[in-house]
C-alpha positions in Angstrom: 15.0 -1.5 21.8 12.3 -3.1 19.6 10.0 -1.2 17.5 6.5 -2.0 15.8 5.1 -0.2 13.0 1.3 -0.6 12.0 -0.1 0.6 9.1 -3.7 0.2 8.4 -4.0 1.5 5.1 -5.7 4.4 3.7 -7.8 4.4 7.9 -7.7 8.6 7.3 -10.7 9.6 6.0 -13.4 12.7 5.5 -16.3 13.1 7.8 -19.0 10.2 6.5 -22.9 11.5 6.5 -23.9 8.2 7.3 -21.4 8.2 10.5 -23.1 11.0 11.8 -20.6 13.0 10.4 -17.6 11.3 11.8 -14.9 9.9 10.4 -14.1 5.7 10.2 -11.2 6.6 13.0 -13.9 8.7 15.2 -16.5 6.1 14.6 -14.7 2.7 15.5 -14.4 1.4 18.6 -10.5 1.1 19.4 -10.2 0.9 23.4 -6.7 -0.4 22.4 -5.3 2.0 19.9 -6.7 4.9 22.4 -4.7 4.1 25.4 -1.7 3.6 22.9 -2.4 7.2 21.8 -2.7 8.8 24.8 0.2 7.1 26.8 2.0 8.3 23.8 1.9 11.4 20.7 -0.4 12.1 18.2 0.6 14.1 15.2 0.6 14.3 11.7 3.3 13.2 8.6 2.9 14.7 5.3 3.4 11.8 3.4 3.0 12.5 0.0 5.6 14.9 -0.8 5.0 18.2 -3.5 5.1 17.1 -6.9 3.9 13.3 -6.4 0.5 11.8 -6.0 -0.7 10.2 -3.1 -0.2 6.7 -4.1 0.6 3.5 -1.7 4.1 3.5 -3.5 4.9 7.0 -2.7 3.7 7.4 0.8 4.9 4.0 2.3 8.4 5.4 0.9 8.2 8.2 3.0 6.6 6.6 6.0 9.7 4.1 6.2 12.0 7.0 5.9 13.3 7.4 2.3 12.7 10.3 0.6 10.4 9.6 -2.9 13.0 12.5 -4.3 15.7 10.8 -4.1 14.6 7.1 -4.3 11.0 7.1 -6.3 11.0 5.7 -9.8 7.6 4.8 -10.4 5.7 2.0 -8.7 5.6 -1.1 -10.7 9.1 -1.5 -10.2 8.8 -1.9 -6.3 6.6 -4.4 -7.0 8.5 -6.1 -9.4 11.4 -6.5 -6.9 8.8 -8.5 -4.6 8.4 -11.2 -7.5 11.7 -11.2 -7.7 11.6 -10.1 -11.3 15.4 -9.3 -12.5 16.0 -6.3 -15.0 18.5 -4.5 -16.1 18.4 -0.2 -14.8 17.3 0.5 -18.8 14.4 -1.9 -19.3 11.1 -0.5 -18.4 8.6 -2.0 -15.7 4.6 -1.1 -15.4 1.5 -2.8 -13.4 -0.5 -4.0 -15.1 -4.3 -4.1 -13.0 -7.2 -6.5 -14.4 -10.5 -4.0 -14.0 -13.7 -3.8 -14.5 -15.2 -1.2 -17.0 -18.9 -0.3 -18.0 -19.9 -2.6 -20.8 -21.8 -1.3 -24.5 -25.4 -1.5 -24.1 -25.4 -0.5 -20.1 -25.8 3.4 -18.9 -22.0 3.1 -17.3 -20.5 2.0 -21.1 -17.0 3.8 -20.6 -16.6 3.9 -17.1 -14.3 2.7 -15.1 -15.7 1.0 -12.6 -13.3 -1.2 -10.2 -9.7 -1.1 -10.2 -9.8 -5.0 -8.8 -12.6 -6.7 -10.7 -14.6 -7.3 -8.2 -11.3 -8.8 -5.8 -11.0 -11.2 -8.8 -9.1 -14.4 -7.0 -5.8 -14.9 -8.0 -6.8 -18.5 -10.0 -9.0 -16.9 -11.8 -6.5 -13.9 -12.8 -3.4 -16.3 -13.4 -6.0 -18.0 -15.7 -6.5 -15.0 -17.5 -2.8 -13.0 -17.5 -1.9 -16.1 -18.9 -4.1 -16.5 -21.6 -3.9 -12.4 -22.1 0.3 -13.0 -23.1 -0.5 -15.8 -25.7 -3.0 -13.5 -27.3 -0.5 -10.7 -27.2 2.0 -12.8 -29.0 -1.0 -14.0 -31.4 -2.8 -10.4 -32.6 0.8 -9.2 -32.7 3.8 -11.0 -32.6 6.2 -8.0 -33.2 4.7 -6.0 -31.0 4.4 -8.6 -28.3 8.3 -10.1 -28.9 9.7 -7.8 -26.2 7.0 -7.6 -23.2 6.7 -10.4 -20.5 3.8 -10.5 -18.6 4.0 -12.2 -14.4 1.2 -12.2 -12.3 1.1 -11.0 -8.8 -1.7 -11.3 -6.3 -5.1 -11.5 -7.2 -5.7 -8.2 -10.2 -2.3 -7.0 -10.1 0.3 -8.4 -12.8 3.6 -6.9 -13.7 4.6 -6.2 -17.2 8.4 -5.9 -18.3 9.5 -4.3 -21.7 12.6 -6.5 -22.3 13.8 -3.7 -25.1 15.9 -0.6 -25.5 12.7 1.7 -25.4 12.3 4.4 -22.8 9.3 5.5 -21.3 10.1 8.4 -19.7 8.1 10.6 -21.8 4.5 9.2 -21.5 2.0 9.6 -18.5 -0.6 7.4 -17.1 -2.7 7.3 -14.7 -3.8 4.8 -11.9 -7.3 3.3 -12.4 -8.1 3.6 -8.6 -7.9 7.3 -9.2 -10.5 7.6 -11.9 -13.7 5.5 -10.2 -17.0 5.9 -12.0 -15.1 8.4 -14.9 -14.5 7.8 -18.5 -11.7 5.5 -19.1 -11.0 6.6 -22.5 -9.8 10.3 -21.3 -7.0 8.6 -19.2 -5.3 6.5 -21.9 -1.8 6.8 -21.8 -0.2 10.1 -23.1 2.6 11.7 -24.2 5.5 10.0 -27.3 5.5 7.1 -29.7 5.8 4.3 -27.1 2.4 5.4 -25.4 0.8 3.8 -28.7 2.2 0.7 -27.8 0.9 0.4 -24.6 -2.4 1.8 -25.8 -2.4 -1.4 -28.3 -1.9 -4.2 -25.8 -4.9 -2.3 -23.5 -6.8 -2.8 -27.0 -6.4 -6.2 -28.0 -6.0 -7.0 -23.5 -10.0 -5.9 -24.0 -11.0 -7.5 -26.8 -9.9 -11.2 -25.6 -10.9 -10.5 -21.5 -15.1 -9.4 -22.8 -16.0 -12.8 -23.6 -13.5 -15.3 -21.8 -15.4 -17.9 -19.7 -14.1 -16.8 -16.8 -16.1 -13.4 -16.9 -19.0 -15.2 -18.6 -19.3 -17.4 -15.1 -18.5 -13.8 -12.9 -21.2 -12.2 -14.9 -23.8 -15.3 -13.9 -22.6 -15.2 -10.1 -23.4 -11.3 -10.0 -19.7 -10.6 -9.7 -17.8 -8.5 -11.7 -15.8 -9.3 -14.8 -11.9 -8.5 -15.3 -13.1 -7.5 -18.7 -10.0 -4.5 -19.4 -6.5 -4.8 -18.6 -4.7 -1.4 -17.4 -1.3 -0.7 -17.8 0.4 2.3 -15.4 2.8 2.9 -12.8 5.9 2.3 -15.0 9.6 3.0 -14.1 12.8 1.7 -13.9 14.6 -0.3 -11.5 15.5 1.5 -8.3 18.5 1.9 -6.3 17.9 2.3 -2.3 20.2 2.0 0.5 19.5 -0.6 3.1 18.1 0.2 6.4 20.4 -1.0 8.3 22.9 1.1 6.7 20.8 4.1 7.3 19.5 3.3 11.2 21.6 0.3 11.8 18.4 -2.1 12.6 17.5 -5.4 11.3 13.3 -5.2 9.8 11.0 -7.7 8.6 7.7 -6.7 7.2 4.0 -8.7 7.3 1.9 -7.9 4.4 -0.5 -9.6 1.7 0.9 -7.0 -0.8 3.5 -7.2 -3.6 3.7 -3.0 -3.3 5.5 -3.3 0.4 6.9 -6.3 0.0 9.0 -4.9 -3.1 10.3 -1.4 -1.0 10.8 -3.9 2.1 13.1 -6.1 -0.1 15.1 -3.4 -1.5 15.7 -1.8 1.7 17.0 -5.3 2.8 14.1 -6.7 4.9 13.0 -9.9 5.4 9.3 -10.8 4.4 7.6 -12.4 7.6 5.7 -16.0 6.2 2.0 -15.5 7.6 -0.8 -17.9 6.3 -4.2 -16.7 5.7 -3.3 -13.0 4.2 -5.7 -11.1 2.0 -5.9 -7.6 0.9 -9.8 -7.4 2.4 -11.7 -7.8 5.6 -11.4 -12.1 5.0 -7.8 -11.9 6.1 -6.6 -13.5 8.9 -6.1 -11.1 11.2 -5.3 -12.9 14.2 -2.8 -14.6 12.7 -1.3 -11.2 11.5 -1.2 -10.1 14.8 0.2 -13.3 16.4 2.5 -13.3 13.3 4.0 -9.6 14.5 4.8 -11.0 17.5 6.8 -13.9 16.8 8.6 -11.8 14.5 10.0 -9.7 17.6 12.2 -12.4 18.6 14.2 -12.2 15.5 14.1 -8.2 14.3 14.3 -5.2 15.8 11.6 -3.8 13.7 8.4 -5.3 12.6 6.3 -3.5 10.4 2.8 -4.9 9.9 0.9 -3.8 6.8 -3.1 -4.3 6.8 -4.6 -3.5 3.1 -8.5 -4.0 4.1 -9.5 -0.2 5.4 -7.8 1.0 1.7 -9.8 -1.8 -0.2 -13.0 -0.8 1.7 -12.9 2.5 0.7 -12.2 2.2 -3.1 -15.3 0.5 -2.7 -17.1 3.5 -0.7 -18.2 0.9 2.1 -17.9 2.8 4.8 -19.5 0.0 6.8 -16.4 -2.6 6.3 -13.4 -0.2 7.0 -15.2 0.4 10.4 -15.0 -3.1 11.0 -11.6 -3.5 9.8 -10.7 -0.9 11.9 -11.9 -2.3 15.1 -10.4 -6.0 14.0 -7.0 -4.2 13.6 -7.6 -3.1 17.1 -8.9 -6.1 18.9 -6.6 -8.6 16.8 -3.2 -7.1 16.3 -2.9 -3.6 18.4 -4.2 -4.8 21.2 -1.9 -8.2 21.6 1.5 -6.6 20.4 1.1 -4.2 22.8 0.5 -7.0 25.6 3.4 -8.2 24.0 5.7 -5.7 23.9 5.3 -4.6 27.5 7.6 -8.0 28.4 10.4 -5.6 26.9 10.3 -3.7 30.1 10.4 0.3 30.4 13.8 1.7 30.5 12.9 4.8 32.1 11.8 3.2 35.4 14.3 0.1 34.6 17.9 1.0 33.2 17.8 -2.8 32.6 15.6 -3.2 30.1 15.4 -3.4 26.8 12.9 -1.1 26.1 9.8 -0.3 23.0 8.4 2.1 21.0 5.0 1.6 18.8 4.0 3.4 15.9 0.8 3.2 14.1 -0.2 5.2 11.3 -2.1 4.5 7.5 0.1 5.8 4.5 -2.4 8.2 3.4 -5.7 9.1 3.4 -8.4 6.9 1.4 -12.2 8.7 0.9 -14.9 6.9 1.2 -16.9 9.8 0.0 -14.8 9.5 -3.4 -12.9 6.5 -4.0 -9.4 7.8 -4.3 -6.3 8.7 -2.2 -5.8 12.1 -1.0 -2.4 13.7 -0.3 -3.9 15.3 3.3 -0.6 14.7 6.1 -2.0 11.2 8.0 -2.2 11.1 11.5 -0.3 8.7 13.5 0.1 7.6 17.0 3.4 6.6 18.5 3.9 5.3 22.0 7.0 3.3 24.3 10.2 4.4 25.8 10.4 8.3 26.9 7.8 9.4 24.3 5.5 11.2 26.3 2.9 13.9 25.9 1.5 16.4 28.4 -1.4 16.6 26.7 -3.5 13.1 26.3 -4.8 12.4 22.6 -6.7 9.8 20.9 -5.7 8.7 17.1 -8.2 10.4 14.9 -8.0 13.3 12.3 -9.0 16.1 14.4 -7.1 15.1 17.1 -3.8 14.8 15.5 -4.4 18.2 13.7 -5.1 19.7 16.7 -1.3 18.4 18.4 1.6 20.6 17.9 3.6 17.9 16.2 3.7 17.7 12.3 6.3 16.2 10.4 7.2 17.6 7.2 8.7 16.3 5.1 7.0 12.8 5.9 10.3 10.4 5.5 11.9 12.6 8.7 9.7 11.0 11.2 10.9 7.5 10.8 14.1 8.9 12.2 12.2 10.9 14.7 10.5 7.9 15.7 14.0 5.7 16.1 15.9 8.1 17.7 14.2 11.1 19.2 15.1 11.3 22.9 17.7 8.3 22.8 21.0 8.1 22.1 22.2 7.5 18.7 23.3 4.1 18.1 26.0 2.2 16.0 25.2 2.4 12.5 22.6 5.7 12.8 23.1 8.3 10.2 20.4 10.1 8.0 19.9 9.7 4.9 
């Protein structure tokens, strides 16, 4: 059997004014992802389990099948894991995000305002995480000794504290959760080493204001990367791999550090594919072509699209319709030309057989900016998953089915196994 998963990030959304009240999923056309849908089931996942936030880390967790619980120790160090940054289980990990915040003198002074500076190119922010470390070590040596500082893609950096102090007592919160509210309110919280992260934020803003980098953005109308923010911390986690748990060999697609960490620690392979960004410029064509190849050599492909999530951090409504309907045209619609060469077993005991799944990690609102921990929709389709009643992927739709998966991480085994036999190497976990 081969299996496909799809996950358009943050596609669930609220009913959008300027849609005519319909949602980016009811408003798109998608003549491919429909007939998937309704050869197939619709349902919902609650993704974001009780007690967590509806972040990317969290809910992609869950989606692939491991319970956050059990597995989820913050989300820098999945991340990490994808740079291949090595730490030992006491040393602490965080993200570190280049933003944009209102500037003195303008009426949003203390706002956050973007959580990716503008999609600040990834010269531009190796330029300035550089430059931000040898400050660091310049306004305060001490202070500075133990952190190191990597950069990632485009506004997202990892920072590693190299000492023997824990973390596990201070809060902070992700900039993409606070658009358009005071910055200052969400400062790291709680014991002594909050202060310290509080400092490098401090002296981080000082140096970005006036580097030439966000002098030129500022002339070109873009926005500057003119505050560093520093969340998301954790230690290194421990997961099993999944082939232990469903005996399958994976590979996953995907322009970001965030998936490509939890697919490395659950012993994937990262899939090469040129031309990758996390907005509506990437390549998807050669995503979807990419996806396909990739079915010669794995069992499971998992294709990860970040543009519908960017566009609606933004509140352009306008783009994640777009992205939606690329998705469709240049990645549903060919792997599931594709896939049909793997034959039907339930008409042909010969064949090898497919099953599809597509479904974003959480929801993403336009109308506000932000996650939102409502259970997703999804859409799965292929060998003896049938439906006597025919649905098309939308919000509404998959509310109104009578299949809901809770907790989330269970329908990754529902999607593997339900109806077929269990094979070598199967065992929840």
């Amino acid at each position: 059997m081969k299996y496909v998963v799809i996950i358009p990030d943050g596609a669930a959304d609220r009913p959008i004014p300027e849609l005519n009240g319909l949602t980016p999923l009811e408003a798109a056309e998608t003549p491919n992802l429909d007939r998937l849908a309704r050869r197939g089931r619709v349902g919902t996942a609650a993704t974001t389990p009780p007690g967590f936030g509806a972040g990317s880390d969290v809910c992609t967790m869950d989606l692939l099948g491991y319970d956050p619980a059990k597995y989820h120790t913050g989300r820098a160090p999945l991340e990490a894991a994808a740079l291949g940054i090595e730490t030992t289980p006491a040393q602490w990990i965080f993200r570190l995000n280049l933003v944009t915040v209102g500037e003195p003198g303008t009426d949003q002074d203390g706002l956050m305002l973007d959580h990716s500076a503008g999609g600040i190119s990834d010269d531009e922010a190796r330029t300035l995480v550089a430059g931000l470390a040898d400050r660091w070590r310049q306004a305060d040596p001490e202070l500075a000794a133990d952190f190191e500082l990597t950069p990632g893609v485009g506004y997202r950096s990892i920072l590693v504290d190299r000492s023997d102090r824990s973390y596990a007592g201070i809060r902070t919160t992700p900039p993409h959760e606070i658009p358009g509210r005071p910055w200052a309110d969400h400062l790291p919280e709680g014991d002594a080493p909050a202060g310290t992260v509080a400092r490098l934020m401090e002296i981080a803003q000082a140096y970005l204001t006036d580097h030439e980098i966000n002098q030129a953005r500022r002339e070109q109308g873009l926005r500057p990367a003119n505050a560093a923010w520093i969340w998301g911390q954790g230690t290194r986690p421990r997961l099993p791999s999944f082939v232990e748990r469903f005996g399958l060999k994976g590979g996953m697609i995907t322009s970001v550090d965030l998936l490509a960490g939890i697919a490395r620690l659950i012993g994937w392979d990262l899939i090469d594919c040129p031309g990758l960004t996390s907005y509506h410029d990437t390549d998807y064509e050669a995503q979807g072509r990419a996806t396909i190849a990739a079915l010669d050599r794995f069992d499971i492909v998992c294709c990860h699209i970040e543009a519908p999530d960017e566009a609606s951090h933004q509140a352009d409504w306008q783009t994640k319709v777009a992205s939606l309907e690329t998705i469709d045209r240049a990645i549903i619609g060919p792997v599931m030309e594709a896939l049909d060469r793997y034959g039907d077993p339930e008409t042909d005991p010969g064949a090898e057989g497919w099953r599809v799944l597509v479904m974003p990690d959480h929801y993403t609102l336009c109308s506000t900016r932000k996650h939102d921990p409502t259970p997703v929709p999804f859409a799965m389709a292929g060998a003896w998953v049938r439906s006597v009643v025919e649905r098309t992927l939308t919000e509404a739709q998959a509310d109104a089915s009578d299949l809901h998966i809770d907790p989330g991480h269970d329908l990754m085994e529902y999607f593997l196994r339900s109806g077929l036999a269990r094979g070598p190497g199967f065992r929840r976990g």
